[in-house]
PLY file of the C-alpha trace (Angstrom):
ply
format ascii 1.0
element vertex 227
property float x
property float y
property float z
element edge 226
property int vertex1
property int vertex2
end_header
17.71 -14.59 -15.87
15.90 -15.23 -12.31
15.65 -11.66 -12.13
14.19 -10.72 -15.93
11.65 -13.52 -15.33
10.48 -11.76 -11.48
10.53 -8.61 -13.26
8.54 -9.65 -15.56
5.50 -10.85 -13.68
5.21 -7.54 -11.93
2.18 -5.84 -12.97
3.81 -2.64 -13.22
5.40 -3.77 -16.54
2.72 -6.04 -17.39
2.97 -5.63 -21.65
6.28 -4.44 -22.27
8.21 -6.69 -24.66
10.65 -9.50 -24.04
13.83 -6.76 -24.49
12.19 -4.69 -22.46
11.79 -7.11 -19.07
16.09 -7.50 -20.35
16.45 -3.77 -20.17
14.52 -3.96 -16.88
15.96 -6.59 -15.65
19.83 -4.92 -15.50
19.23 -2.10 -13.87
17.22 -4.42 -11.00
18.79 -4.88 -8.12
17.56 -6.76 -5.05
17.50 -5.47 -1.52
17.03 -7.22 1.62
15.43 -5.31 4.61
14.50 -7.04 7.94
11.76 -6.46 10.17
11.31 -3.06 11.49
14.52 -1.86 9.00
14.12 1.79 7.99
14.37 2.03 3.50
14.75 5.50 3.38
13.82 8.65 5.19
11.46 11.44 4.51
13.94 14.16 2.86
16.23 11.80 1.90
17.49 12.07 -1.84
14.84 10.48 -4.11
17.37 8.20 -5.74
14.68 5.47 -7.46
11.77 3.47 -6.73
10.89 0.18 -5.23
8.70 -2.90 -5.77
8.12 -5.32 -2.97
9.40 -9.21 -4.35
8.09 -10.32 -0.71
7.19 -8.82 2.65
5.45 -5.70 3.39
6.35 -1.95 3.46
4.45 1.22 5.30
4.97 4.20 4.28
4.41 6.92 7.14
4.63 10.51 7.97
5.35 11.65 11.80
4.10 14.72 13.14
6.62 16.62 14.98
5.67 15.41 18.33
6.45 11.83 16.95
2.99 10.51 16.02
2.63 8.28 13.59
0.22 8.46 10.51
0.28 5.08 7.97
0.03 6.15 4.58
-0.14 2.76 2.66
1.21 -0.64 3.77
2.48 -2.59 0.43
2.65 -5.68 -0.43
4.38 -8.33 -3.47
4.40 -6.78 -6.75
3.56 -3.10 -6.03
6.03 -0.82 -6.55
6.54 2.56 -4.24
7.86 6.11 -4.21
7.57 6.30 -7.77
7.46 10.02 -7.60
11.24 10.08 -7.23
11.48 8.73 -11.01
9.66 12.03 -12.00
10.75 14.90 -9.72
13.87 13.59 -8.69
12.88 15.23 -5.61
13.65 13.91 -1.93
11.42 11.17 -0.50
8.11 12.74 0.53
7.51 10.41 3.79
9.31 7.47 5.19
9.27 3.45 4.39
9.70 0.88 7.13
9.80 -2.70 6.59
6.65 -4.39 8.48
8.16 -7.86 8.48
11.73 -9.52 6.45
11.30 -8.12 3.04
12.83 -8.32 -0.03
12.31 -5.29 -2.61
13.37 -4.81 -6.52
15.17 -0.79 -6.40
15.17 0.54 -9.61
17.99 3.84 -9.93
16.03 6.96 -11.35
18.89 7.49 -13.64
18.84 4.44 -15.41
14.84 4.16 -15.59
14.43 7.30 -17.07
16.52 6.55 -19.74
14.34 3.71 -20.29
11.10 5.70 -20.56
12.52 8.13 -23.16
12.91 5.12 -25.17
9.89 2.87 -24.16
6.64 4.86 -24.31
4.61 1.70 -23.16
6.32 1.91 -20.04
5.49 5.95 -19.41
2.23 4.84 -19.52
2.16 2.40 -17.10
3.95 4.19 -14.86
1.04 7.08 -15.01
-1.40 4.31 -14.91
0.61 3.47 -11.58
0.76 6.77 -10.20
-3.15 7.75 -11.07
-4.15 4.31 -9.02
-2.07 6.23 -6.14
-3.55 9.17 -6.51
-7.12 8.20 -6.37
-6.48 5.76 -3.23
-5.38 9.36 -1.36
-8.27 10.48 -2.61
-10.24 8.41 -1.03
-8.35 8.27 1.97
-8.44 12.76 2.67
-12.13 11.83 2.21
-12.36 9.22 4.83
-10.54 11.00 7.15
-12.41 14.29 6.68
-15.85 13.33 5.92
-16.00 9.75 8.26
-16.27 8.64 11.34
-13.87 6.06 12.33
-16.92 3.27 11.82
-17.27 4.46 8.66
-13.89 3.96 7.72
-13.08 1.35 9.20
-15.73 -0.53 7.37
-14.63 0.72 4.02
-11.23 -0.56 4.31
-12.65 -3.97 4.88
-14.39 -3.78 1.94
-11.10 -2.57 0.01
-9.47 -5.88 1.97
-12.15 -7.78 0.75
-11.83 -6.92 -2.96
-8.24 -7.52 -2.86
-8.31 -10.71 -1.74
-10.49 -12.18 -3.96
-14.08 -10.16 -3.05
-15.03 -13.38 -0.95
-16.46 -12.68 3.26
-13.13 -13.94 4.51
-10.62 -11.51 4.88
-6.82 -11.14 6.48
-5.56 -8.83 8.42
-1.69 -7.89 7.13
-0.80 -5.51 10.00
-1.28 -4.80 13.61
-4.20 -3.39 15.14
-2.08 -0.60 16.11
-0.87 -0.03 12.27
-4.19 -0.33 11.31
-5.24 2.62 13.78
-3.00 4.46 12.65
-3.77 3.82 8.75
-6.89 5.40 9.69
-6.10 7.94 12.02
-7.56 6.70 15.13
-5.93 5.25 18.53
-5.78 1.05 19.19
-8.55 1.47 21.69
-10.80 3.23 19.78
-10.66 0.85 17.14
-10.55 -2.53 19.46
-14.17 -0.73 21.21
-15.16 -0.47 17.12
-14.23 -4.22 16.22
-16.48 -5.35 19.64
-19.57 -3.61 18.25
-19.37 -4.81 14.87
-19.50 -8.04 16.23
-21.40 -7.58 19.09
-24.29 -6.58 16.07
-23.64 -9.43 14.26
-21.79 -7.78 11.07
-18.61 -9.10 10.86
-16.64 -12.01 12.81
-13.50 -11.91 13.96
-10.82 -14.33 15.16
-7.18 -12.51 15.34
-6.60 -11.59 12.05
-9.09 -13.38 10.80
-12.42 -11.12 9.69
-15.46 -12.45 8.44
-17.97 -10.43 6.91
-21.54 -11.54 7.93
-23.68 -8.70 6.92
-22.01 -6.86 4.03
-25.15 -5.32 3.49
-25.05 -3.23 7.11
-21.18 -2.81 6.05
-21.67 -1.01 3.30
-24.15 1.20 4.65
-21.67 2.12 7.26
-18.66 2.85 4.50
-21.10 4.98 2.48
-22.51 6.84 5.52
-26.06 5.59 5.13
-26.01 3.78 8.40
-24.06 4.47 12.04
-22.92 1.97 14.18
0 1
1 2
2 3
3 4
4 5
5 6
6 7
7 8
8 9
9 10
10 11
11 12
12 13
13 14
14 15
15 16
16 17
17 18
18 19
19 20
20 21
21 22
22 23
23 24
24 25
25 26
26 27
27 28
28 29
29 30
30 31
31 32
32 33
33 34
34 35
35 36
36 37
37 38
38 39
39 40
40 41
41 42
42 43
43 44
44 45
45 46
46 47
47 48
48 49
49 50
50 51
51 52
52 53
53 54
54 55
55 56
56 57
57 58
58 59
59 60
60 61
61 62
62 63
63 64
64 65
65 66
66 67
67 68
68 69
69 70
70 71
71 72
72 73
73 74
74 75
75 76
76 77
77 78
78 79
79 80
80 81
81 82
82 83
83 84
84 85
85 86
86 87
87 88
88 89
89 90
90 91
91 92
92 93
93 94
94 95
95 96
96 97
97 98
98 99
99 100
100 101
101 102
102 103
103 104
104 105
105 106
106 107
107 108
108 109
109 110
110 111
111 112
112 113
113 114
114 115
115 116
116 117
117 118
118 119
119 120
120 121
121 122
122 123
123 124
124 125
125 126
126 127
127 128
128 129
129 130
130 131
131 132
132 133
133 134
134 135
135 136
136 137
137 138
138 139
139 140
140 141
141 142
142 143
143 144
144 145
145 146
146 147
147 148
148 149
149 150
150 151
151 152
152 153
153 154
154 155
155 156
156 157
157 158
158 159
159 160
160 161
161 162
162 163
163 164
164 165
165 166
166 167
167 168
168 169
169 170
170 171
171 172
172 173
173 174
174 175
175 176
176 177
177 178
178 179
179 180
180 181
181 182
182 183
183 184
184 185
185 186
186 187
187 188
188 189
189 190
190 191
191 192
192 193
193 194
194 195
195 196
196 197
197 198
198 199
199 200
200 201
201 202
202 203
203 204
204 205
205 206
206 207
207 208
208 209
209 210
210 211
211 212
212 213
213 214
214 215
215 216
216 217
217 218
218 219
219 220
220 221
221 222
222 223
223 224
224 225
225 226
């Protein structure tokens, strides 16, 4: 029952019926991953999905001399490599535990003989998947067409409307991790950080960020300005 009623508040299957969270809820299982624990590996056999209960997840690719690119970092109630409930295909990159995490799998067997049964669940699953989509989107663009400034200040903004839209913001990874979410180097980003605040635009205290002049931030997400 514990685990119908988690399932249940996961927006992922927000609007499915009560014998639908059941259905969900038996083919659930819960797995336990601590801090720095590998999931799964890129190539390995796309076997199901995920949704984070607690903790956080990155998802990576690494370049053949080892480097490290952050795809997405994820946190409670979103749900990853949800491609392997279509294709069936091997995992496309790998997943890495960022700190003690607990994660909902969900067998691509079983859950696709859910969604030939529950149509409302399809859809959120494309709903899921087209969310995914547009946030590469928007990240091939930021890394092709930004500066690191630029980007940097858009994913504050991104923070910032995630957690709540107010000035004050948290960090939920490294410095490093963040680098390499957006495909620059720790020290390149830590001489970024200093000017922001050296020009009054945002404040920060660990991984604490206030943003002072969203204004000037914007302009630097959308291009308009430079730092």
């Amino acid at each position: 029952m514990e685990i119908i009623a988690s399932v249940a508040a996961i927006p992922l299957f927000r609007g499915l019926t009560p014998e639908q969270y059941d259905q969900l809820g038996t083919i659930a299982t819960v797995q336990q991953f601590e801090r720095g624990q590998t999931i799964f590996s890129e190539g390995a056999a796309g076997a199901g999905f995920f949704v984070v209960q607690s903790g956080r997840v990155k998802i990576y690719k690494l370049s053949i001399d080892g480097k490290e690119q952050i795809l997405h970092v994820f946190g409670p109630g979103e749900p990853f490599a949800e491609v392997a409930v279509f294709l069936g295909a091997p995992f496309p990159a790998h997943a890495m535990a960022l700190e003690r995490s607990s994660c909902y799998f969900f067998p691509r067997a079983a859950f696709t003989g859910l969604i030939a049964s529950n149509p409302s669940l399809a859809m959120n699953m494309l709903a899921s998947l087209s969310i995914r989509l547009r946030q590469f989107a928007h990240m091939i663009e930021d890394l092709s067409l930004k500066e690191v400034p630029g980007r940097l200040a858009a994913h504050l903004l991104f923070l910032s409307s995630q957690q709540d839209g107010g000035d004050r913001l948290r960090l939920h990874i490294t410095k490093a991790q963040l680098a390499s979410l957006l495909g620059t180097i720790p020290e390149t980003l830590s001489r970024i950080l200093a000017k922001l605040q050296k020009q009054g635009i945002i404040a920060a205290d660990g991984a604490e960020i206030t943003i002072i002049d969203r204004e000037r931030l914007e302009e630097l997400a959308s291009g308009e300005a430079r730092l």
